[in-house]
N, C-alpha and C positions, 0 to 999 in steps of 0.2 A: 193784401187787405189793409187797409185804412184805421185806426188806431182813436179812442176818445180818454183823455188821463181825467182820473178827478181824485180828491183827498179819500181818503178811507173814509171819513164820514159818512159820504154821501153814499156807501157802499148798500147798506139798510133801504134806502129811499127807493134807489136803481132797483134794485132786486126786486121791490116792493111795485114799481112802476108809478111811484108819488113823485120821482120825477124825471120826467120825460123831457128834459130840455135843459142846455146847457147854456150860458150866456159867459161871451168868449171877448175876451177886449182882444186888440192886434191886429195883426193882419188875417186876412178873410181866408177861413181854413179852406182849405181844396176839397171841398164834399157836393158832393148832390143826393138831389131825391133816388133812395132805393142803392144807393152805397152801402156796402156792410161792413161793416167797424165791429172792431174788438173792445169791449170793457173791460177797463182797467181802473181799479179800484182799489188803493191803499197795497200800490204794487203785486195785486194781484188781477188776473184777466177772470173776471168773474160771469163772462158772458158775451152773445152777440148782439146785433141789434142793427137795424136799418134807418139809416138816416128818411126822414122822412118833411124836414126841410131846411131851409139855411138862407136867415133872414138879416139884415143889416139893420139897424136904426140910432137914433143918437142914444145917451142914456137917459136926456131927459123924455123919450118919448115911450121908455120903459113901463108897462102897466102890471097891473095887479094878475091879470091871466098870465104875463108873462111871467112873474116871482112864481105863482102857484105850479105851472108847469114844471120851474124849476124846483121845485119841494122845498119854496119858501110861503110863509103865507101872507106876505104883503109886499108890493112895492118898495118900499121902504127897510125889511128885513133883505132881500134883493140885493140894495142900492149898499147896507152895510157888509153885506157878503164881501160884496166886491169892492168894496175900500179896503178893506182887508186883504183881500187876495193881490190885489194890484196896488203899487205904491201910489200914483194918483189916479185920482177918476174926477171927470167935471161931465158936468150937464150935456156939454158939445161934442164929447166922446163917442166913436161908434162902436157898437158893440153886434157881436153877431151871435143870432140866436138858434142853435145847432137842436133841430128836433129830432127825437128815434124813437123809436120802437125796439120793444127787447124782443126777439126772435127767438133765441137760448139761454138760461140761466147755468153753468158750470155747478152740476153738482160737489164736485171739487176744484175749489179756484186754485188757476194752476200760476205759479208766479212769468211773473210779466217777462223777466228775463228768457224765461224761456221762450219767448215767441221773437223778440224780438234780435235783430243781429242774426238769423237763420239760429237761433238757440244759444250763441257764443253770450258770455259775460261781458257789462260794457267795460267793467275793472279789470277784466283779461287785456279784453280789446288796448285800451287806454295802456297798460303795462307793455303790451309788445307793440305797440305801435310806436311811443317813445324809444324804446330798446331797439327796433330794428328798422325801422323806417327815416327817410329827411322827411319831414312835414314842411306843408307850408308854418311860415312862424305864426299866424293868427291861431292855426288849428296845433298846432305846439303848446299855444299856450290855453286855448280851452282845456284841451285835455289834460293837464298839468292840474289846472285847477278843479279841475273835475277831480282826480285823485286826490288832492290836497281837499276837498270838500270831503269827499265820500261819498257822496251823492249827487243825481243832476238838481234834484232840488237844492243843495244847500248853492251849490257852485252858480245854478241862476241868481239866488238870492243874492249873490255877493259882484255877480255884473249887472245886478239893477231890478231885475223881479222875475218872475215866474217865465212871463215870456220868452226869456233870455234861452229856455230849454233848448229850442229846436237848434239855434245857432250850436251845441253844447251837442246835439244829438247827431247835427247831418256832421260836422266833426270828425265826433264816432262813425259815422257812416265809412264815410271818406276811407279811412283807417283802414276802418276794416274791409272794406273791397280790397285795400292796397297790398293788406295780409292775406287776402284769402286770392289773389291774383301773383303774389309771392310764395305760392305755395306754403305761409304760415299756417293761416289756420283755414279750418274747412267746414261747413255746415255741419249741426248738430242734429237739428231735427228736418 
């Protein structure tokens, strides 16, 4: 199952269904219509939901249905989001706009870590993957700095912004196949 992060903030709005739509700068996620994705919300999985579309456009062609989907209520409050969340944004930018529907709400939101990595810790991971594995040096040195962060948030922030995550994530991925194909470590859940 396919995977949506957003700030804890936005944890109220989701839950709430004020909003139903993400707008993503990057590269264009791997989703389609009728995909089911796990929400994740201020590092917790707060629920499921069905993608329901996944559209590209620049930012200048950004509108007001679209900020409100988002549980913004203007264009313009949108356009600030996302100056913020992203270190630049210009008019020419594409941005893709991830639609869902919430399917399940978690009556108790169970933390993200555990779904993800088959339930193992990515700071496990990261710890024994340095310790017992040769990496390649690229993923040596995310994961290095991924420790030295503490988190994947800060250690994106500090190779350039948020997007930086997934690079940070398949990583960890990598890793940990090589551990759990080492007989290190083994699914949790």
């Amino acid at each position: 199952m396919r995977h949506l992060e957003f700030d804890g903030r936005y944890t109220r709005a989701i839950l709430e269904e004020k909003k139903r739509s993400t707008v993503r700068k990057g590269k264009k996620p791997n989703l389609n219509p009728g995909d089911e994705v796990l929400i994740h919300a201020g590092g917790y999985v707060i629920g499921r939901a069905v993608v329901e579309g996944v559209e590209s456009k620049q930012v200048q062609e950004l509108t007001d249905d679209d900020a409100i989907s988002d549980g913004f209520p203007s264009r313009e409050e949108l356009l600030e989001a996302l100056r913020r969340h992203y270190k630049t944004v210009s008019d020419a930018d594409t941005v893709h706009i991830i639609r869902f529907r919430m399917v399940e709400r978690f009556e108790k939101p169970v933390m993200s870590s555990d779904y993800a990595y088959e339930g193992n810790i990515p700071l496990a991971i990261a710890e024994m993957a340095l310790k017992h594995l040769s990496l390649p040096e690229k993923d040596r040195e995310l994961i290095e700095l991924f420790l030295q962060s503490g988190s994947l948030r800060k250690a994106a922030y500090r190779l350039g912004g948020p997007d930086k995550r997934r690079e940070i994530r398949e990583a960890l991925r990598r890793a940990y196949l090589e551990l759990k194909k080492a007989g290190l470590m083994k699914p949790r859940i």
